[in-house]
Legacy VTK file of the C-alpha trace (Angstrom):
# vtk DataFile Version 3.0
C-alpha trace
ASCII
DATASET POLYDATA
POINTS 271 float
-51.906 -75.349 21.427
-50.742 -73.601 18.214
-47.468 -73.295 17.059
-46.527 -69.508 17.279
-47.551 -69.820 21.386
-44.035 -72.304 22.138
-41.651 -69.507 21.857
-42.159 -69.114 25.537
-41.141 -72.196 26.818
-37.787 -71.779 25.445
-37.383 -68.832 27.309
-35.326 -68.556 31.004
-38.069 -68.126 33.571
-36.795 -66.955 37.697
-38.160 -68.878 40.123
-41.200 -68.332 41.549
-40.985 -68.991 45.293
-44.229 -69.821 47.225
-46.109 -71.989 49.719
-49.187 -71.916 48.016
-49.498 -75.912 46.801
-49.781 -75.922 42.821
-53.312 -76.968 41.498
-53.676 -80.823 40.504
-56.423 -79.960 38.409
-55.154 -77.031 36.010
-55.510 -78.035 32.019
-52.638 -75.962 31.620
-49.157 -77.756 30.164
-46.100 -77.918 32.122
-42.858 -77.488 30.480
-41.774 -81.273 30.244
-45.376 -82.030 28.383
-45.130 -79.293 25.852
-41.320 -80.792 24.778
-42.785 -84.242 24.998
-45.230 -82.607 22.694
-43.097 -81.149 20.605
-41.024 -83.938 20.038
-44.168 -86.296 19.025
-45.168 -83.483 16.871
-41.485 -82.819 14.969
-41.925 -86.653 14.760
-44.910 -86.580 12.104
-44.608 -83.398 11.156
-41.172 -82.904 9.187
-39.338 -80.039 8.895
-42.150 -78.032 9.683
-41.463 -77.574 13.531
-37.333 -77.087 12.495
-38.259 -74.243 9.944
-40.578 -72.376 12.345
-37.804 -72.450 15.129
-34.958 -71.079 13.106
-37.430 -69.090 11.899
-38.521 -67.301 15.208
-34.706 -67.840 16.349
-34.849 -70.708 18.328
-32.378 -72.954 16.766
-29.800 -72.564 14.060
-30.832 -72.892 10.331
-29.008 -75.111 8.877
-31.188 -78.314 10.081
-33.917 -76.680 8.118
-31.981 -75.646 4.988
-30.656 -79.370 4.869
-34.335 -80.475 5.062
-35.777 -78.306 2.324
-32.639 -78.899 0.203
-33.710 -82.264 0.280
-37.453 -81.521 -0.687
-35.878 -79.466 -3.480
-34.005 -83.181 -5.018
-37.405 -84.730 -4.531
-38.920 -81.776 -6.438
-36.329 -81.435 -8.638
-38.022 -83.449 -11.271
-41.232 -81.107 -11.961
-38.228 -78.677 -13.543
-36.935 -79.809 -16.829
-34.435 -77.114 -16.947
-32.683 -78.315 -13.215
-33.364 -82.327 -13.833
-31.479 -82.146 -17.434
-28.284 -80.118 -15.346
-25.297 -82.417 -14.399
-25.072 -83.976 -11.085
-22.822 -81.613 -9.338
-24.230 -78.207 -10.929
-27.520 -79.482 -9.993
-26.763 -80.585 -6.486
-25.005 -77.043 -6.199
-28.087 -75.192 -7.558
-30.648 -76.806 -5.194
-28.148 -75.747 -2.394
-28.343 -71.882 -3.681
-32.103 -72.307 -4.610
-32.616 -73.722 -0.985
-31.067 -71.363 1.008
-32.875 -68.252 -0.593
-35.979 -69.912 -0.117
-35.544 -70.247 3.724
-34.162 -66.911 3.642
-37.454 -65.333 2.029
-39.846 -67.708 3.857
-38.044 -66.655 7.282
-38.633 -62.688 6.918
-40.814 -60.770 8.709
-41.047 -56.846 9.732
-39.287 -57.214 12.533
-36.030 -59.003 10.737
-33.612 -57.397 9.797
-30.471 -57.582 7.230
-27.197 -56.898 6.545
-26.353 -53.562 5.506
-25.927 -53.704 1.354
-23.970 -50.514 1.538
-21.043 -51.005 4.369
-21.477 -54.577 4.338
-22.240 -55.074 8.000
-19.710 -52.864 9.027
-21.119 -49.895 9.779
-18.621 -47.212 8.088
-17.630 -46.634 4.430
-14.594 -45.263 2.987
-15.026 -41.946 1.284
-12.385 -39.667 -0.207
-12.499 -35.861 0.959
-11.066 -32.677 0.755
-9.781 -30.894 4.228
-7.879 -27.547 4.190
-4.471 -28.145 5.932
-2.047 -25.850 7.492
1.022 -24.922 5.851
3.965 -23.326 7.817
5.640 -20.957 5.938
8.543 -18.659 6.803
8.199 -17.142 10.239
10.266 -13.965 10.746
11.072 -12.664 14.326
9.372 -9.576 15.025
11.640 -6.617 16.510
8.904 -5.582 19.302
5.225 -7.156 20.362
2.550 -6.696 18.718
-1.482 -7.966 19.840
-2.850 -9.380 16.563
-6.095 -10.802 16.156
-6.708 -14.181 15.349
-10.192 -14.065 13.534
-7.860 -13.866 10.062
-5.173 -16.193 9.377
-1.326 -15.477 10.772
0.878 -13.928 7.998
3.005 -17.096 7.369
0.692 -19.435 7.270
-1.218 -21.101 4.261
-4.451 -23.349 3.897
-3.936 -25.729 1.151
-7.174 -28.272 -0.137
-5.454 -32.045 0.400
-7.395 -35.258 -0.983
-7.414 -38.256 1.581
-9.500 -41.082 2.112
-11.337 -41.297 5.633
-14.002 -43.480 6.797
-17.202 -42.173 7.453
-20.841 -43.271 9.063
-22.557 -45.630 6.811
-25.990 -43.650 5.904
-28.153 -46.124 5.268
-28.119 -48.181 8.477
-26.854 -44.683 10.547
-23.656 -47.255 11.669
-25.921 -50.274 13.166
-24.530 -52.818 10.522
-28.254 -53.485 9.563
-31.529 -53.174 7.642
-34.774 -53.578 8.638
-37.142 -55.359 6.578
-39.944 -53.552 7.304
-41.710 -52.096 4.028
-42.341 -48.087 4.443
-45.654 -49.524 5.887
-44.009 -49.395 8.951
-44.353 -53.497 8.812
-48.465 -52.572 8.985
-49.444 -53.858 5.580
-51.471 -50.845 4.873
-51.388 -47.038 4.161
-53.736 -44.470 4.186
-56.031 -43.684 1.142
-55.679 -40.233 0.772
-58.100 -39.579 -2.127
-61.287 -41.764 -0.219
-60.056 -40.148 2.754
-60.813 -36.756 1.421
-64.084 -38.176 -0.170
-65.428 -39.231 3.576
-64.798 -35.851 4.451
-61.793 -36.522 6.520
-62.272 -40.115 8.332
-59.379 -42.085 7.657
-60.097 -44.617 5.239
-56.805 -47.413 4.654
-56.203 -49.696 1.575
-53.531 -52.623 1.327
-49.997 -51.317 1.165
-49.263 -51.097 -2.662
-45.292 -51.566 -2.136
-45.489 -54.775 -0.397
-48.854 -56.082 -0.970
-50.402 -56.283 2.619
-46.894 -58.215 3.883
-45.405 -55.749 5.881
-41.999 -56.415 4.432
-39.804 -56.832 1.107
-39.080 -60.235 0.605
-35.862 -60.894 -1.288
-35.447 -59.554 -5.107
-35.833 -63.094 -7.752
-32.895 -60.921 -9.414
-30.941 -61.686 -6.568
-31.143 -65.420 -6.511
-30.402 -65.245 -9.995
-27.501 -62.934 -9.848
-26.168 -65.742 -6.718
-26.567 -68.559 -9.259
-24.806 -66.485 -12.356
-21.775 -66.203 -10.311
-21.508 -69.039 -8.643
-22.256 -72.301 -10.864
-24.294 -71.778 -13.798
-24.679 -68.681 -16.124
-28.644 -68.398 -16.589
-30.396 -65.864 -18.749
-33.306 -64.031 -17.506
-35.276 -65.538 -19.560
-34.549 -68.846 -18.986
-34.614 -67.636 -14.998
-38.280 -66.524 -15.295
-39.648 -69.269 -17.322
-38.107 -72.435 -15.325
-36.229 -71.598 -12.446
-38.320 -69.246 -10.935
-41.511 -71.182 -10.701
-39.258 -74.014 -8.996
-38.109 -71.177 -6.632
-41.189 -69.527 -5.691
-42.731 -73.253 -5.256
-39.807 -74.399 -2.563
-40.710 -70.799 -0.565
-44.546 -72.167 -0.382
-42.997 -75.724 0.669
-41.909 -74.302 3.582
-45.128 -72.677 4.316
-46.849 -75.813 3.668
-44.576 -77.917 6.116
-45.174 -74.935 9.161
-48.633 -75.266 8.643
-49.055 -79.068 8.933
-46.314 -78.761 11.750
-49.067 -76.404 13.527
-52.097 -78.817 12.769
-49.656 -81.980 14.397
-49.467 -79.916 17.470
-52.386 -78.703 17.910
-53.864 -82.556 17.707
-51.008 -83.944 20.042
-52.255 -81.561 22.463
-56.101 -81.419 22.491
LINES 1 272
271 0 1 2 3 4 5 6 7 8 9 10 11 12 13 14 15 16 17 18 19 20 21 22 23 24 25 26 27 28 29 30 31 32 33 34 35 36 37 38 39 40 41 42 43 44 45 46 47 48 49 50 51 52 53 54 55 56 57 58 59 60 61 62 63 64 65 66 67 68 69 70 71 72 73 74 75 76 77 78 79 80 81 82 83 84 85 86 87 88 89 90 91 92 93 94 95 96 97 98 99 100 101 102 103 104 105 106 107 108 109 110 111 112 113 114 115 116 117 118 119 120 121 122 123 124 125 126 127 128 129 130 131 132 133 134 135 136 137 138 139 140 141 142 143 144 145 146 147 148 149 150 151 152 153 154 155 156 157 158 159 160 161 162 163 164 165 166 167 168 169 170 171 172 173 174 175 176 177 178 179 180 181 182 183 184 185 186 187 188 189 190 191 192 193 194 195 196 197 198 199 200 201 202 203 204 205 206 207 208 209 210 211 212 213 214 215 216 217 218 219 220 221 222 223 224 225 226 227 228 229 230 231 232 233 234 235 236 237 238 239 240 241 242 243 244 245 246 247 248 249 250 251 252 253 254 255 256 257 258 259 260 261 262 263 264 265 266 267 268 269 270
């Protein structure tokens, strides 16, 4: 049994009502072995089996973020730059560093984020101009006239007036959030248009060049930095791409590391 098949047996099943007796000699799991499975494999396996079901939306992160921080204090030492920090900058750096690494190790093309723009609100505040009616000075007329109204009413006056209203948020279209999907279409690969043309029409694809074969953006280093910057320590980008980003980048393969032994621990408990 491999890991990305369990995502079922969390789910609510209806009954299924029958007379038929159930076979005694199916190879198939039930329910209560797969969980005693589970649990046997989370046993040897880590954080692995928490990261992959916060991943897939199973269970809430944090049990996973508090077990990579802690792989991040056991790593800390490989990174001169974090070990040399004081206790309580350091502790609050492997916190950040942690939590952006679960974040880019838990996307996918069919996540999703919040909206950059209205901040997961869905509208913005823009300022406009509208053309209001001013009244002016009516005068009584001595008999009754039919005017037409296809001109504005002697009297009356547009005027231009500045306010501030609050408009649909454009880049989400007022859902609150972003795909991550690349422009791929979360594919991984585009057409090649030139060797296309040079097979005389039949379709030829190459690796998407804007995400690399992924299928989605994974978070901007910049933006980890940026987090760090304004929260605890002021770091350079230098000094972000020569130590701190190598530490970064090596707590989001951790977590593919742990997933992966996580999926060789149940697929032994259950041969």
């Amino acid at each position: 049994m491999r890991l990305e098949a369990i995502g079922k047996y969390f789910a609510p099943k209806s009954p299924h009502i029958t007379d038929a007796p159930r076979a005694t000699a199916s190879d198939a799991l039930s329910i209560s072995e797969v969980m005693a499975a589970l649990g046997l494999a989370d046993l040897k396996s880590g954080i692995g089996l928490d990261l992959y079901l916060a991943k897939i939306g199973i269970s809430a992160p944090d049990k996973a973020v508090e077990g990579l921080y802690e792989i991040a204090q056991r790593l800390a030492g490989q990174c001169r730059a974090i070990s040399e920090l004081d206790e309580d900058i350091k502790q609050r750096v492997l916190q950040i560093l942690a939590t952006f690494a679960y974040q880019d190790y838990s996307r996918s093309a069919a996540s999703v984020r919040q909206c950059e723009c209205c901040s997961g609100e869905g509208f913005i505040e823009a300022e406009v101009f509208t053309m209001k009616a001013a009244m002016g000075k009516m005068t009584q007329l001595s008999d009754v006239k039919l005017v037409r109204f296809d001109k504005p009413m002697p009297g009356n006056d547009l005027k231009p007036k500045r306010e501030v209203v609050r408009i649909l948020c454009k880049p989400c279209g007022g859902k609150k959030v972003i795909s991550n999907a690349c422009r791929c279409h979360g594919k991984g690969v585009v057409l090649d248009k030139e060797k296309t043309e040079a097979q005389g029409g039949v379709p030829v694809f190459k690796a998407c060049p804007r995400c690399t074969g992924r299928g989605y953006a994974r978070i901007p280093a910049e933006t980890v930095r940026k987090a760090i910057s304004l929260d605890v320590l002021e770091i350079s980008q230098p000094s972000w791409s020569r130590h701190y980003k190598p530490f970064y980048e090596l707590l989001i393969t951790e977590c593919h590391k742990e997933e992966s032994v996580a999926d060789s621990m149940l697929s032994n408990v259950t041969k």
